[in-house]
Backbone as CSV, one residue per row, in Angstrom:
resi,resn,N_x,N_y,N_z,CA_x,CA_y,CA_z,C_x,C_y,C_z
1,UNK,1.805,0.914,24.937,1.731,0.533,23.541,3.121,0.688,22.926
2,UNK,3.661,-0.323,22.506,5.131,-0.330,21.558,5.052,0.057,20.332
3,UNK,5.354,1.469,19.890,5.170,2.260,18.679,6.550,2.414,17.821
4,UNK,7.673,1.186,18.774,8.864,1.287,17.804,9.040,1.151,16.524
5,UNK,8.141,-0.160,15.844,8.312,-0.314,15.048,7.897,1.168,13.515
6,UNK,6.559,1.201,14.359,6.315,3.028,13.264,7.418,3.613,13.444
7,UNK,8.436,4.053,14.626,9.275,5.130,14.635,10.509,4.834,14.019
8,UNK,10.556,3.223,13.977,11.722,2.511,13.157,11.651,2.511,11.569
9,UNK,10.533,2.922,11.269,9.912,2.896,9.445,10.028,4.516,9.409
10,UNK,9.536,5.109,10.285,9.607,6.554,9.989,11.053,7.008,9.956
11,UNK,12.074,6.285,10.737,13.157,6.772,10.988,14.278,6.436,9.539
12,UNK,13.769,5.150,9.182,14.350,4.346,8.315,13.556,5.393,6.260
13,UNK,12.933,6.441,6.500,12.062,6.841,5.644,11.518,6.242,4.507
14,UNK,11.035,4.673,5.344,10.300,3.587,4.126,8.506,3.806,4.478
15,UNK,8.538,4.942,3.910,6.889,5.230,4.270,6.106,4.970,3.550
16,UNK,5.870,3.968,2.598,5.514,3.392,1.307,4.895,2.326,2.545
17,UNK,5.919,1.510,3.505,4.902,0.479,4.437,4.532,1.266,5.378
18,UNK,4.451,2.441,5.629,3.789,2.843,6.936,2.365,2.637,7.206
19,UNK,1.574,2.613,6.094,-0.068,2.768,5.764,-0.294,1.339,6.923
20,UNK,0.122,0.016,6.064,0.045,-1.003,6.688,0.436,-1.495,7.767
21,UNK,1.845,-0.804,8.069,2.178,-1.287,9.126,0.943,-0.544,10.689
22,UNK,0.640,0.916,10.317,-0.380,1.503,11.230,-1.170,0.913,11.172
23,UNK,-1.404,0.340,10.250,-3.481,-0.320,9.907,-3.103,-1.343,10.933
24,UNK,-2.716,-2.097,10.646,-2.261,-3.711,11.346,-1.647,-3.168,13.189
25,UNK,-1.142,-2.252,13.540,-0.823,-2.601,15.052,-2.058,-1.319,15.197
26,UNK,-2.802,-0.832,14.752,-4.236,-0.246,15.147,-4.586,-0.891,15.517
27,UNK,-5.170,-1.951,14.974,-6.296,-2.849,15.220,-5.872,-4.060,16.481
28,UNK,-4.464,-4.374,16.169,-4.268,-5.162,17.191,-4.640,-4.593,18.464
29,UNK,-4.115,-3.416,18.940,-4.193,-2.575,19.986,-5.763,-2.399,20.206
30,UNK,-6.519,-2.003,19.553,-8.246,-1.909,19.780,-8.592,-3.277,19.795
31,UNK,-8.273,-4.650,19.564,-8.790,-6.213,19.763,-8.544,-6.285,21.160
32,UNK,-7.145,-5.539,21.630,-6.557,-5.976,23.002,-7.315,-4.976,24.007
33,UNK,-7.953,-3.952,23.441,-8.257,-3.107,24.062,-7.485,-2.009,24.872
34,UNK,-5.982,-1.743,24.412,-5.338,-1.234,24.749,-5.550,0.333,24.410
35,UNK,-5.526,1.134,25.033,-5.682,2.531,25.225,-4.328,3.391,23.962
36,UNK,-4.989,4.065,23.416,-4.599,4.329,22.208,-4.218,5.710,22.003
37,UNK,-4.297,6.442,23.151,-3.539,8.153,23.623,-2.621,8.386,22.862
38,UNK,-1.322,7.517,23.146,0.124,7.625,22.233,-0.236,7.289,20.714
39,UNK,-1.236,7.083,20.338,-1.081,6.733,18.956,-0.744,7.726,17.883
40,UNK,0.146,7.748,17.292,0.515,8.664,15.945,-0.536,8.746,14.939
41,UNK,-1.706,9.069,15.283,-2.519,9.749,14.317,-2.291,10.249,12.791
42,UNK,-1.514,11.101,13.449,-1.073,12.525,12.153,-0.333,11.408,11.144
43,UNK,0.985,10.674,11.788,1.333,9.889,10.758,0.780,8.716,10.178
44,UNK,-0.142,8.173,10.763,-0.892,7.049,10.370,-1.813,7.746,9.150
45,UNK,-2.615,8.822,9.255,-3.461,9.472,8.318,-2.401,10.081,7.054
46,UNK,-1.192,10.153,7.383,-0.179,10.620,6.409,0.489,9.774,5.621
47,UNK,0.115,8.748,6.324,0.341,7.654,5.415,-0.337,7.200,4.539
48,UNK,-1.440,7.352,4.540,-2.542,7.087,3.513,-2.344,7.515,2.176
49,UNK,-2.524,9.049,2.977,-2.196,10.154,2.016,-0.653,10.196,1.055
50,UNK,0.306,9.614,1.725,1.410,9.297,1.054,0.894,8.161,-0.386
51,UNK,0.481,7.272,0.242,0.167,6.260,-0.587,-1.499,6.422,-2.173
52,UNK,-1.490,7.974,-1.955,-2.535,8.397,-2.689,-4.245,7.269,-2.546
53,UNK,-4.339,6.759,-0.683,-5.520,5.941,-0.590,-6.406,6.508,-0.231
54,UNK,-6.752,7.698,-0.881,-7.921,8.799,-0.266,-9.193,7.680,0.571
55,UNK,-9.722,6.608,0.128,-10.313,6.256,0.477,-10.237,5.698,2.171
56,UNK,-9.384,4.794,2.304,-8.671,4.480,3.729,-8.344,5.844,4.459
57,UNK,-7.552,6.826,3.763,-8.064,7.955,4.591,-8.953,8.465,5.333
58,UNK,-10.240,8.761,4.338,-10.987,9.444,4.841,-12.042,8.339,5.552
59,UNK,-11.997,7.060,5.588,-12.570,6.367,6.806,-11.801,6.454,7.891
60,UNK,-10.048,6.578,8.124,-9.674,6.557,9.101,-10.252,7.799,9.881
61,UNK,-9.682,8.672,9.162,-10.255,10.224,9.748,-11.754,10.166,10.238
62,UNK,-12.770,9.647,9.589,-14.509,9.778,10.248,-14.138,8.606,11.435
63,UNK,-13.590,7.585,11.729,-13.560,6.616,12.775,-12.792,7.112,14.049
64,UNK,-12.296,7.920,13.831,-11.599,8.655,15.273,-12.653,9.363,16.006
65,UNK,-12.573,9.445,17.257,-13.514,9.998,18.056,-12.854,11.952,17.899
66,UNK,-14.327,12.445,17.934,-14.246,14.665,17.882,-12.847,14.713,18.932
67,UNK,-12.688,14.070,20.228,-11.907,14.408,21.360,-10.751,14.704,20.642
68,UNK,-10.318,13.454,19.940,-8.991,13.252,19.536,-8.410,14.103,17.969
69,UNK,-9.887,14.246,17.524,-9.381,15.554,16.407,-9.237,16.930,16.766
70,UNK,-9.737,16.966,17.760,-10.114,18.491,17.925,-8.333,18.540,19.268
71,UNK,-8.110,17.347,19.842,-7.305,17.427,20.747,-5.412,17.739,19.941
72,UNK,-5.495,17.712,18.936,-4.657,17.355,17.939,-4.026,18.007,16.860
73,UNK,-3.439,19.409,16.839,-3.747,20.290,15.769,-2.648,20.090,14.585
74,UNK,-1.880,18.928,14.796,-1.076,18.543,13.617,-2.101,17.195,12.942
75,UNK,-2.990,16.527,13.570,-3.647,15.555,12.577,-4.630,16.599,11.837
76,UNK,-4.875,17.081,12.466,-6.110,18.775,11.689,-5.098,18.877,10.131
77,UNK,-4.310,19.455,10.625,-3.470,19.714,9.512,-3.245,19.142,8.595
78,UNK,-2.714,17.543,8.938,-3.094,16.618,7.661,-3.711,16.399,7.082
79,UNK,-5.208,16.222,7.820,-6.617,16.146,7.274,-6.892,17.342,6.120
80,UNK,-5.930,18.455,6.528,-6.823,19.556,5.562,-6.120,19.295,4.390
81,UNK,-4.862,18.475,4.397,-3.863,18.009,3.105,-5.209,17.275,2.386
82,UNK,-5.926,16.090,3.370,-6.701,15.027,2.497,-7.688,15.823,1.747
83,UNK,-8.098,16.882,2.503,-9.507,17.561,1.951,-9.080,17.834,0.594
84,UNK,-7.983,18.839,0.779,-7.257,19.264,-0.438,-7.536,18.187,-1.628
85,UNK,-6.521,17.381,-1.531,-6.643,15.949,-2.423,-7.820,15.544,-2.857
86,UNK,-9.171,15.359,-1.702,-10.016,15.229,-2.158,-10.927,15.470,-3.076
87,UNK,-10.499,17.340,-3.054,-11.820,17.918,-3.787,-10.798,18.277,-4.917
88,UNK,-9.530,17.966,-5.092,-8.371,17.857,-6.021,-8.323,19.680,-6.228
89,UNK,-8.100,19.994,-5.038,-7.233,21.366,-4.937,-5.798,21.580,-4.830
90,UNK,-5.130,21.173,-6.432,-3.603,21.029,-6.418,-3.267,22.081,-5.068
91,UNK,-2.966,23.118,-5.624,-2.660,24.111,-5.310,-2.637,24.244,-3.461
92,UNK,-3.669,23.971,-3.070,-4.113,23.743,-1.737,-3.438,22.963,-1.058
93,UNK,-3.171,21.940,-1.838,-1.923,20.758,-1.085,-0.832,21.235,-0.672
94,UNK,-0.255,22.039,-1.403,0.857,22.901,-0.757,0.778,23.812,0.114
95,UNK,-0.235,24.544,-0.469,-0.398,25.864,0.733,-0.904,24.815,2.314
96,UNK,-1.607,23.716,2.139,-1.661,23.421,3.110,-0.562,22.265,4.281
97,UNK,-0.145,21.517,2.987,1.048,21.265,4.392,2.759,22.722,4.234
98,UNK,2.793,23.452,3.647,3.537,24.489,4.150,3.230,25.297,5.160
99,UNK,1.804,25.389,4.835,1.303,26.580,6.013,1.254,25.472,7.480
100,UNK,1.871,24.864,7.626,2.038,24.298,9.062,3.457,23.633,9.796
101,UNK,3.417,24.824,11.141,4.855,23.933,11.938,4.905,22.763,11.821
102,UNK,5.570,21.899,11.319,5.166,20.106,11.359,6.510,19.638,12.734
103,UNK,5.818,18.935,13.687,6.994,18.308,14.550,7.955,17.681,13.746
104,UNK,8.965,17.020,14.631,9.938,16.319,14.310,9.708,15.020,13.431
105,UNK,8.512,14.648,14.016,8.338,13.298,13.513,7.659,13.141,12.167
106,UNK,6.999,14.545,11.744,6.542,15.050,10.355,7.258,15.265,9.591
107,UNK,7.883,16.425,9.826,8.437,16.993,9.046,9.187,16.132,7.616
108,UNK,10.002,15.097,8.020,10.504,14.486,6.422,9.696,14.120,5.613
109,UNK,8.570,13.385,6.468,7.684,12.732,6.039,6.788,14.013,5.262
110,UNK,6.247,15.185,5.175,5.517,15.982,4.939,6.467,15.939,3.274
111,UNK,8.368,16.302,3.813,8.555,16.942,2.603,8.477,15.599,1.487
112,UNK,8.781,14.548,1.923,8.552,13.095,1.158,7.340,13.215,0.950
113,UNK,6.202,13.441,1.398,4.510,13.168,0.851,4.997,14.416,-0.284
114,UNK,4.932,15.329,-0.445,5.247,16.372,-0.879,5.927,16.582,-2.111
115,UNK,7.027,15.375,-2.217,7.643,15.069,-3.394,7.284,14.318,-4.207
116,UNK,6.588,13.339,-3.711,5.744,12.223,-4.600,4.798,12.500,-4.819
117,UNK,3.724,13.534,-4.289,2.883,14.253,-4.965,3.098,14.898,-5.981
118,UNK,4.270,15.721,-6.003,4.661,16.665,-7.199,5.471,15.883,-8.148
119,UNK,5.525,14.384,-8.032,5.971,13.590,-9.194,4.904,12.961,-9.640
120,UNK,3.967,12.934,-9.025,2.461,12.209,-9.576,1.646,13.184,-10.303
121,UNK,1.846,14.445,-10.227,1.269,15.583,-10.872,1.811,15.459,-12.432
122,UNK,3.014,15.683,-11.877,3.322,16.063,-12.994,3.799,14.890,-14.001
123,UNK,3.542,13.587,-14.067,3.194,12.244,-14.423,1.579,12.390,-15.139
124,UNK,1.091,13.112,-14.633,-0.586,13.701,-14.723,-0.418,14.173,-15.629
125,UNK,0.445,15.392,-15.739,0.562,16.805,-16.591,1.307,16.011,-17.824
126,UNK,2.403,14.828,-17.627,2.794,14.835,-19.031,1.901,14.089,-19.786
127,UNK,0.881,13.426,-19.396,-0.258,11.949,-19.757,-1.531,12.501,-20.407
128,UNK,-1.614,13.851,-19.715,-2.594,14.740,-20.270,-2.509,16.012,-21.172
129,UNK,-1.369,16.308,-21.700,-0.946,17.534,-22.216,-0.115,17.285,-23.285
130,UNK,-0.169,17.706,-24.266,0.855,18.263,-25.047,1.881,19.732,-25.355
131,UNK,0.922,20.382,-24.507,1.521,22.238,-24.022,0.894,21.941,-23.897
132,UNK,1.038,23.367,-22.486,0.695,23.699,-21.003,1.253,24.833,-20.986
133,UNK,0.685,26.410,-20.166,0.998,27.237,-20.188,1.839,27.337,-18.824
134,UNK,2.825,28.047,-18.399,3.717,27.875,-17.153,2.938,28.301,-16.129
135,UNK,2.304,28.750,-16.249,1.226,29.446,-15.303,0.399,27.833,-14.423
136,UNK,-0.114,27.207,-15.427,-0.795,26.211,-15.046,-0.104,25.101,-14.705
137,UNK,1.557,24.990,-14.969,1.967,24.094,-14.581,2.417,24.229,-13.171
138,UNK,2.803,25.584,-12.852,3.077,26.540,-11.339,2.222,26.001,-10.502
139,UNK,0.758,25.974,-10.989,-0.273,26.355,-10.178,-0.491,24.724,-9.820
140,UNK,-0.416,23.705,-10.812,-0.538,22.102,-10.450,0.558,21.874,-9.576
141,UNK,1.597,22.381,-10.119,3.101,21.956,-9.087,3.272,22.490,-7.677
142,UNK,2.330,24.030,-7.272,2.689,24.210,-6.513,3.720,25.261,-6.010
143,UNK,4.662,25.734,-7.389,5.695,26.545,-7.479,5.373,27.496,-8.374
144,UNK,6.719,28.069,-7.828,6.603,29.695,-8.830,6.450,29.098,-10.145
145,UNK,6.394,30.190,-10.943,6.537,29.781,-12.036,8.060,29.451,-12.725
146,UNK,9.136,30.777,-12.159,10.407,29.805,-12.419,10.681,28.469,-12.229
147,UNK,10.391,28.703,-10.958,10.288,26.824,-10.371,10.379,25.933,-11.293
148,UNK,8.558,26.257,-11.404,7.862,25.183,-12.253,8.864,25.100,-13.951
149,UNK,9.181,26.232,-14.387,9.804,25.827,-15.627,10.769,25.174,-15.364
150,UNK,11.699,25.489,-14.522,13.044,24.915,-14.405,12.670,23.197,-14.238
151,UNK,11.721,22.703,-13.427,11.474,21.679,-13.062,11.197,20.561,-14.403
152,UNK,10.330,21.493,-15.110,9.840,20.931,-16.387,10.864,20.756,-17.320
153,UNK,11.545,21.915,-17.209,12.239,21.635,-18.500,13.813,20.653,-18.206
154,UNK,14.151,20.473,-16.724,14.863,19.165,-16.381,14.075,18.048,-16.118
155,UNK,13.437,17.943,-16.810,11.819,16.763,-17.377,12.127,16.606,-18.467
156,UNK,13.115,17.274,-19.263,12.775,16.535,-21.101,11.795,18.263,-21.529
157,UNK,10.921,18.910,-20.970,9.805,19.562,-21.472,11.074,21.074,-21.949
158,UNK,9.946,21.201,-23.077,10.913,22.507,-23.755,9.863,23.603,-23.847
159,UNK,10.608,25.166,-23.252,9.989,26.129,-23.139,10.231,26.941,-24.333
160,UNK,8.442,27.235,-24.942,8.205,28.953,-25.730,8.775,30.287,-25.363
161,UNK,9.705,30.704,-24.868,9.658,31.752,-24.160,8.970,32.828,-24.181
162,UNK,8.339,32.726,-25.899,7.498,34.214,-26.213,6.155,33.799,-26.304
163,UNK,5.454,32.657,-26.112,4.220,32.234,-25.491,4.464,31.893,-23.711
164,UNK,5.452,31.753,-23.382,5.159,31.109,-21.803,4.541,29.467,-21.971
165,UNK,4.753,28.486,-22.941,4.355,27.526,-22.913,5.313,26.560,-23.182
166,UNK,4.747,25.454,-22.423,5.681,24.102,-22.650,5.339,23.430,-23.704
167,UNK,6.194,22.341,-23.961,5.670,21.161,-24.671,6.303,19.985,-23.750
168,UNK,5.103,19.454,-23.972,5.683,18.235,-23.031,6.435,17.096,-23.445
169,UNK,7.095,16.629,-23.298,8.041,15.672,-23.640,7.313,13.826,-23.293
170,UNK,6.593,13.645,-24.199,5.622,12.697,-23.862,6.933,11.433,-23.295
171,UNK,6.296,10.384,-22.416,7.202,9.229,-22.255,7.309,8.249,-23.164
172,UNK,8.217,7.206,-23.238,7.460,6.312,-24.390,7.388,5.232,-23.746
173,UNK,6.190,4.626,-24.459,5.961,3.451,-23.655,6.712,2.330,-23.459
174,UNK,6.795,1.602,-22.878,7.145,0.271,-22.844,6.814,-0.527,-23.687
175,UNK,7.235,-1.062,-24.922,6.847,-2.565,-25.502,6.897,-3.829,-24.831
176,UNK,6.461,-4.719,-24.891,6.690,-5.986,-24.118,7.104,-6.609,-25.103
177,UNK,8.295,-7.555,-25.313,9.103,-8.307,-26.411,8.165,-9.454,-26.371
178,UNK,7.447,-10.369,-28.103,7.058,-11.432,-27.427,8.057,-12.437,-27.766
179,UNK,8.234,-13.907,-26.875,8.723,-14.758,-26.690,8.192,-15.628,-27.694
180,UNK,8.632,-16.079,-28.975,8.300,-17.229,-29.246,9.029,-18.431,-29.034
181,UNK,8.192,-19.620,-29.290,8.700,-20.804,-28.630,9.914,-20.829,-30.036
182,UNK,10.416,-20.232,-31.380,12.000,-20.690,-32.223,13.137,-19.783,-30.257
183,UNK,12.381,-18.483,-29.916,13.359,-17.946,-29.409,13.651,-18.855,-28.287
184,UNK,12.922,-19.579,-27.346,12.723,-20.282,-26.322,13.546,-20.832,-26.353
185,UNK,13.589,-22.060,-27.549,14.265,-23.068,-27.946,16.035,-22.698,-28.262
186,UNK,16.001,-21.699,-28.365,17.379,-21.276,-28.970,17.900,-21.162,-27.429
187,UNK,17.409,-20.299,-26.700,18.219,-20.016,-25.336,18.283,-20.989,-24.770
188,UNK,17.333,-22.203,-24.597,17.648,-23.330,-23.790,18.509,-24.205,-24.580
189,UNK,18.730,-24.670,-25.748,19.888,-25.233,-26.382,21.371,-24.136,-25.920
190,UNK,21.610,-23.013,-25.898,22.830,-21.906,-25.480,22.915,-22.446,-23.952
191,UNK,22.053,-22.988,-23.324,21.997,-22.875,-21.646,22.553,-24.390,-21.387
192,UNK,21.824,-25.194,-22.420,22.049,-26.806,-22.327,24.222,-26.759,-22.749
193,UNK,24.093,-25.911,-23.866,25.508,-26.282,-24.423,26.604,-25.315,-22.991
194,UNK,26.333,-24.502,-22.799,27.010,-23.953,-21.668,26.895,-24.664,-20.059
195,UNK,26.161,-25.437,-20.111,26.479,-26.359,-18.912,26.885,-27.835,-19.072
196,UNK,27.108,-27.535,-19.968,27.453,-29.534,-20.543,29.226,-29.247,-21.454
């Protein structure tokens, strides 16, 4: 089985296509009936999970045969990341991919799942909060609580020091400009006179 191309995406750390690119030479390989031993499991299921597709996850994970989970103690490991996610045990997400040796071929990839999790949190935390106690932002993020302040407050977020609370530094939205057809007309007369 030719697994360059995964090791060429993993190597290249564009793991945003890894989900698809695994889904798609999976299946080719099971149409051909090709024996599927070498298959990168751990990163194929980590890819999911990168891509926050709990769902595609957790069918990949029930469609593998007991042999190959139980044969496997770094896809275990990932899986216990999904559980985490699943039952939305911030906190757990960390303790659970830290608490594991990750091979070579993990490891960036763990600390990349890892980072975009803790930018999706806390995307969470500013969407839902106006203050937040540091305690609870630690405990969503994952970090101490220094951590977590320092993190926040190079976020825009400004710390109480004599409550222990943030304020969050809401984003602002995007307006969409509208186009009317006087503005239309103006830029294509500027476009007509600049090429003529």
């Amino acid at each position: 089985m030719d697994l360059s191309a995964v090791k060429a995406t993993l190597s290249d750390k564009s793991y945003s296509a890894l989900a698809t690119l695994c889904d798609e030479l999976f299946l080719q390989a099971a149409s051909r009936g090709v024996t599927t031993d070498e298959w990168p499991y751990a990163v194929h299921l980590l890819a999911h999970l990168y891509l926050n597709d709990l769902n595609s996850a957790r069918f990949f994970w029930k469609s593998l045969p007991q042999e190959v989970k139980d044969a496997r103690p770094e896809l275990a490991a990932v899986w216990r990341i999904g559980q985490c996610l699943w039952n939305r045990d911030y906190a757990g997400v960390y303790t659970a991919a830290q608490g594991f040796e990750w091979g070579p071929d993990l490891a960036d990839f763990i600390t990349a799942f890892l980072e975009s999790y803790r930018q999706r949190i806390f995307q969470l935390l500013t969407s839902a909060y106006s203050t937040i106690s540091v305690a609870d932002v630690a405990h969503f993020m994952g970090m101490s609580e220094e951590d977590a302040t320092n993190y926040a407050v190079q976020n825009g977020w400004s710390l109480d020091a004599a409550t222990k609370m943030l304020a969050v530094k809401k984003l602002k939205a995007q307006t969409n400009q509208k186009l009317d057809a006087s503005k239309l007309q103006r830029l294509t007369e500027c476009v007509f006179h600049l090429e003529h």
